[in-house]
C-alpha positions in Angstrom: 26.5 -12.9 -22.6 28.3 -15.8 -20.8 27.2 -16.9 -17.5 28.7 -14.4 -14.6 29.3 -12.2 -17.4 28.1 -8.2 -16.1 25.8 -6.5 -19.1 27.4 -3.2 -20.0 25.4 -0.1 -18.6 23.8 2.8 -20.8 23.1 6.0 -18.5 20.3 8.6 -19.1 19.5 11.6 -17.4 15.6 12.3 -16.9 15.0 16.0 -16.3 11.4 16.2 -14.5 10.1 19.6 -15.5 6.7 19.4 -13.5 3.7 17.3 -13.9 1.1 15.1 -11.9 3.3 12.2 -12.2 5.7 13.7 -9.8 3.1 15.1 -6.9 1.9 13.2 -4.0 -1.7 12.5 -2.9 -2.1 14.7 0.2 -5.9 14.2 1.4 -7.1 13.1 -2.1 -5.1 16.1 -3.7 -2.3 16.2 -5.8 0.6 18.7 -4.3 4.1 19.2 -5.7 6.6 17.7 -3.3 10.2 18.5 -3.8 12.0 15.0 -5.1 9.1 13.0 -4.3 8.9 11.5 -7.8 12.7 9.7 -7.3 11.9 8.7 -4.0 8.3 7.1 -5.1 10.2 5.3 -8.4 13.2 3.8 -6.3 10.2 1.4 -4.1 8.0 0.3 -7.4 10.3 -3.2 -8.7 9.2 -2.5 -12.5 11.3 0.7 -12.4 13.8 0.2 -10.2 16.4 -3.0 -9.5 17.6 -2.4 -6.1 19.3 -4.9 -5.4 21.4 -4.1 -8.7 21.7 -0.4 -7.4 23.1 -1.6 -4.1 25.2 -4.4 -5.7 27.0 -1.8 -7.6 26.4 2.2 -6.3 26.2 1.1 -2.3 29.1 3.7 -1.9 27.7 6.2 -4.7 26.6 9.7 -2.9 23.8 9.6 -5.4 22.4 6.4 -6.5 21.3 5.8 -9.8 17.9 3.8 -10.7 17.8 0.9 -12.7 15.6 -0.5 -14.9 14.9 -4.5 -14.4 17.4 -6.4 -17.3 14.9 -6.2 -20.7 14.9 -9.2 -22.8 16.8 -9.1 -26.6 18.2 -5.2 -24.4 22.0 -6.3 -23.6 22.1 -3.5 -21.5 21.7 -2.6 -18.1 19.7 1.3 -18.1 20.6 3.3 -15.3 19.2 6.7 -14.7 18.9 9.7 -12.7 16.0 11.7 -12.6 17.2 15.8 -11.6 13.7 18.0 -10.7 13.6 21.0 -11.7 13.0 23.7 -8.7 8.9 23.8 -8.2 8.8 27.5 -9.7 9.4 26.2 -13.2 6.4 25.2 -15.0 6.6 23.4 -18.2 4.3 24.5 -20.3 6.5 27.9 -20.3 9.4 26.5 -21.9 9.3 27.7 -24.9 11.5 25.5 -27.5 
C-alpha cells in the first residue's frame, strides 16, 4: 500500500456462547456478566485499535473492534462479538 493509502477491511462475527473468558472476577470468583467480554476487549490495545474504531465508526450505533494492523495481513479485521443470552450453555449444542 502507498502512503495515506486506507487497508481494505475484512469483518467477522464472533458468537460468544459461554465460557470463563467472558465472566468477571467478583470477589475472587468468576460470574457471568451480560456483555462484559466486549466491553473488557474494547480497553486491552492488543485487541482492540481504538483510535481506528473512532477514526472510522464514531457515528456507528454499534462499534465494531479492531484488531491492531498485522504485518505481511493487508487487511484491517474488524469484528463484533454477539453473546449469547446467559441461559445457553455451550457444551449443549449439539452439532
Amino acid at each position: 500500500l502507498r502512503a495515506g493509502q486506507e487497508m481494505p477491511e475484512a469483518r467477522v462475527l464472533v458468537l460468544y456462547t459461554g465460557g470463563t473468558i467472558g465472566m468477571k472476577s467478583v470477589d475472587g470468583v468468576y460470574v457471568p456478566v451480560a456483555h462484559y467480554l466486549p466491553e473488557a476487549v474494547r480497553e486491552l490495545p492488543p485487541l482492540n485499535d481504538k483510535a481506528y474504531v473512532e477514526a472510522h465508526y464514531a457515528g456507528a450505533a454499534i462499534k465494531p473492534l479492531c484488531l491492531p494492523p498485522v504485518r505481511h495481513m493487508h487487511k484491517r479485521v474488524l469484528y463484533w462479538v454477539c453473546a449469547l443470552p446467559i441461559k445457553y450453555i455451550s457444551c449443549e449444542f449439539i452439532t
